[in-house]
VOPAGU-2260 file (C-alpha; in pm, 1 decimal, decimal comma):
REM VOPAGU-2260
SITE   aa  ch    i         X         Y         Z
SITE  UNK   A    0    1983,8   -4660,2    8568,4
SITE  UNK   A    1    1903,6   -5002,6    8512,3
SITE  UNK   A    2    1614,7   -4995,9    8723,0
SITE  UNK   A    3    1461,2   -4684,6    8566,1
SITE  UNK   A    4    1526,8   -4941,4    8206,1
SITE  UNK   A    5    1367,4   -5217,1    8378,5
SITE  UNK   A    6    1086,2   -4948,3    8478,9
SITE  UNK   A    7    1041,6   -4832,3    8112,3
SITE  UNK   A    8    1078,4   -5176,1    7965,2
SITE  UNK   A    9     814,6   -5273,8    8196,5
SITE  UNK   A   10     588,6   -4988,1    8081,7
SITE  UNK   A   11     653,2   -5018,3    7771,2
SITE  UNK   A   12     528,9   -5389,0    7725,5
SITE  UNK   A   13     218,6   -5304,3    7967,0
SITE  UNK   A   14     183,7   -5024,6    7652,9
SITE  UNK   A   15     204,8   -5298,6    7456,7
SITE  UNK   A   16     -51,3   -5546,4    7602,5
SITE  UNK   A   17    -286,5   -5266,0    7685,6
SITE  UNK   A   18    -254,2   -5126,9    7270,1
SITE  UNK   A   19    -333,1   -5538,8    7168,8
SITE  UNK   A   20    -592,3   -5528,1    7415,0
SITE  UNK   A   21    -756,1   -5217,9    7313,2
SITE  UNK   A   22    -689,2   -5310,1    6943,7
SITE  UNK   A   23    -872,5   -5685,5    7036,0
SITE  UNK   A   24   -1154,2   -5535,3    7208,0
SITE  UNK   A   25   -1228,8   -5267,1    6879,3
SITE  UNK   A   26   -1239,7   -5545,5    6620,4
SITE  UNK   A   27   -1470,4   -5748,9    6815,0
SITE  UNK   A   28   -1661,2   -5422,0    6848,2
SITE  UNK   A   29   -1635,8   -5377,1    6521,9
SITE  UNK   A   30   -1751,9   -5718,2    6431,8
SITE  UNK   A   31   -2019,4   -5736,8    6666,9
SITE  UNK   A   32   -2156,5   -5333,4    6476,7
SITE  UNK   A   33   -2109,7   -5550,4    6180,0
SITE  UNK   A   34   -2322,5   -5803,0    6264,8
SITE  UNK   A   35   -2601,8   -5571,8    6387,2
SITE  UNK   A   36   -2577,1   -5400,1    6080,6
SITE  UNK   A   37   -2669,6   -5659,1    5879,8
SITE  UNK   A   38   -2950,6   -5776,5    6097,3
SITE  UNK   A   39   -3074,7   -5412,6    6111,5
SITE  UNK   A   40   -3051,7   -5413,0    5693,9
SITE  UNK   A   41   -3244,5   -5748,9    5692,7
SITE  UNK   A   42   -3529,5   -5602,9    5893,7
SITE  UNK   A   43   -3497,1   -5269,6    5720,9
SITE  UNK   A   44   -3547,5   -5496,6    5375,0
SITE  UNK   A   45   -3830,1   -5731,2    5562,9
SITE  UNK   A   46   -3997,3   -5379,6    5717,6
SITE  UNK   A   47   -3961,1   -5262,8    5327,4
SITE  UNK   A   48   -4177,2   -5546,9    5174,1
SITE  UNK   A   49   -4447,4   -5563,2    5450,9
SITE  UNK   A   50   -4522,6   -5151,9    5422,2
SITE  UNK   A   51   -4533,5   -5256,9    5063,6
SITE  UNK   A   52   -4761,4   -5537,2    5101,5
SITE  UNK   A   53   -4974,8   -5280,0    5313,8
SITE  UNK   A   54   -4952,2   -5008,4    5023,3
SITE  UNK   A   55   -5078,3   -5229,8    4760,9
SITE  UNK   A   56   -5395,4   -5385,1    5048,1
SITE  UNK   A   57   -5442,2   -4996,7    5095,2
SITE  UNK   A   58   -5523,2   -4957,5    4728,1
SITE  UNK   A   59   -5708,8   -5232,3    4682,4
SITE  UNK   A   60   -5931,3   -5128,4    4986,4
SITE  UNK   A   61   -5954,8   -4831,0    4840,1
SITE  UNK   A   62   -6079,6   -4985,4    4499,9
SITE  UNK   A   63   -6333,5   -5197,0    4705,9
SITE  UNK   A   64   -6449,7   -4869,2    4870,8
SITE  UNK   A   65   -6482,5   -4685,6    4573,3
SITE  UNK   A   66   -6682,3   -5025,1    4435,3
SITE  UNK   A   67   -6904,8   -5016,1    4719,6
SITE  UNK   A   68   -7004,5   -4646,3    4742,4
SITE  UNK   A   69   -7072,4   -4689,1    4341,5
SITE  UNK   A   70   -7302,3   -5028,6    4404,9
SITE  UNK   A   71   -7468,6   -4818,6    4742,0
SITE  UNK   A   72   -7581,8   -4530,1    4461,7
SITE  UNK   A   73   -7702,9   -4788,2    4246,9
SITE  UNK   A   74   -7913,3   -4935,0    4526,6
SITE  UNK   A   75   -8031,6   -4644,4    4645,1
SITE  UNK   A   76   -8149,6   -4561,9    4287,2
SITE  UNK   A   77   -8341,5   -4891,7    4234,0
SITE  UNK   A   78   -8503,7   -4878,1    4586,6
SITE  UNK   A   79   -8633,9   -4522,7    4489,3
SITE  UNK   A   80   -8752,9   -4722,8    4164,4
SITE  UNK   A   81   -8924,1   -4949,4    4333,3
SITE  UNK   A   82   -9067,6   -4710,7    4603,3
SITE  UNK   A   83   -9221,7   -4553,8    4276,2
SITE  UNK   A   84   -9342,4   -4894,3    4097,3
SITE  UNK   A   85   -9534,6   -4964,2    4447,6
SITE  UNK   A   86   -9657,7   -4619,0    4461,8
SITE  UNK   A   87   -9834,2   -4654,9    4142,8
SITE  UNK   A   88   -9923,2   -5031,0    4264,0
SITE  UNK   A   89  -10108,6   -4857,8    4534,7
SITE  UNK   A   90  -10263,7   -4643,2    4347,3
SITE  UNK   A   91  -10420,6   -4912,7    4088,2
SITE  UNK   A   92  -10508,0   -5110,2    4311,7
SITE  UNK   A   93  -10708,1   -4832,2    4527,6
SITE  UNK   A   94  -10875,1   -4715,3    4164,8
SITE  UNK   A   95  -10944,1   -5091,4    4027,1
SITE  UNK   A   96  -11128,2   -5145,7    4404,0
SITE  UNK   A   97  -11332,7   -4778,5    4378,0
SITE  UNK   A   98  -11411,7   -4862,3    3997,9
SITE  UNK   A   99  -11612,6   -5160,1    4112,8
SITE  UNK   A  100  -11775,5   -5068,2    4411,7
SITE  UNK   A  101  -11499,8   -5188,2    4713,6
SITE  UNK   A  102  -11330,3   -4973,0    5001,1
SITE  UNK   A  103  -10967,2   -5023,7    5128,2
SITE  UNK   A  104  -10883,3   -4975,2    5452,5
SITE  UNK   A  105  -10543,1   -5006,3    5560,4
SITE  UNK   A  106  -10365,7   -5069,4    5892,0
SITE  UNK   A  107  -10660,6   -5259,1    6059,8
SITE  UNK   A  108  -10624,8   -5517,2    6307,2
SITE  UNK   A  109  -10804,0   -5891,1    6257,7
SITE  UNK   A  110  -11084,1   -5782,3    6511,4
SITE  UNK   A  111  -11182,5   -5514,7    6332,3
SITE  UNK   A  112  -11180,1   -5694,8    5973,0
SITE  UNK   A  113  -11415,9   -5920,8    6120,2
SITE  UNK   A  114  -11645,6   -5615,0    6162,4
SITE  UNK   A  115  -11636,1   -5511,8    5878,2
SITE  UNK   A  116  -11946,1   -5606,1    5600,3
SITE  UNK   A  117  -11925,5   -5942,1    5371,4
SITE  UNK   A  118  -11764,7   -5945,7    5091,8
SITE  UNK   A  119  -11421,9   -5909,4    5245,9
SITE  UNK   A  120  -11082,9   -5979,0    5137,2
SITE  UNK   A  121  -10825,9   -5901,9    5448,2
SITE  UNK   A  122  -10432,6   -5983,1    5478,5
SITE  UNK   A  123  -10327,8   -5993,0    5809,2
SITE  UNK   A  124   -9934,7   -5919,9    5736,8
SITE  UNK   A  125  -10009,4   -5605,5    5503,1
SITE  UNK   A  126  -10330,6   -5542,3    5768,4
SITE  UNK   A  127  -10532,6   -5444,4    5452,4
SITE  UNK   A  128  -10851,8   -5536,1    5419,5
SITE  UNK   A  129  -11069,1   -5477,8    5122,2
SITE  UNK   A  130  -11469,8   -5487,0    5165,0
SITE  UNK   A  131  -11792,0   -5379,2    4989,5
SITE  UNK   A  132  -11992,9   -5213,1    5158,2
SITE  UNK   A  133  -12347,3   -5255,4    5225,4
């Protein structure tokens, strides 16, 4: 009888020691979820202000875009402007040269300007050359 006390007294403290253990190891469980917790909410928080950082670089993109696409209309508007103004350049120029007695000829090399009859007036970049003829 005493032995089978001595057997549950023994149990009963290795109960014991196993229930502190246990009870040990699930607060420093515990504190160690705790702690990952609150490093987890600091990078949710961190994550939080970059995305909205992001969002408010996404809209002003956006603006810029919008911006752009409004000045590329405007471009295109004034180039077709201008295509028109140098149109009618063209055309003045080809009526003022007829009007007194000249001839245009466009896209000629310097070789054959030089063939072409006195009085001349060529321009190598625009190969025009502008001549009375004989």
């Amino acid at each position: 009888m005493m032995a089978e006390l001595v057997s549950l007294l023994g149990l009963g403290i290795s109960i014991i020691a196993a229930q502190f253990i246990t009870t040990r190891s699930t607060q420093n469980i515990l504190r160690s979820n705790q702690r990952i917790l609150s490093s987890n909410q600091r990078i949710l928080s961190s994550n939080q202000r970059i995305l909205e950082g992001i969002r408010g670089l996404s809209r002003q993109n956006q603006k810029l875009l919008q911006q752009n696409q409004e000045i590329l209309k405007d471009i295109h508007a004034l180039q077709k402007e201008m295509a028109l103004c140098l149109r009618k350049i063209d055309v003045g120029m080809r009526a003022n040269a007829l009007m007194h007695g000249w001839q245009r000829v466009d896209g000629i090399s310097p070789e054959e300007a030089r063939r072409l009859p006195e009085p001349k007036v060529y321009d190598e970049k625009l190969q025009i050359c502008y001549y009375k003829p004989n």
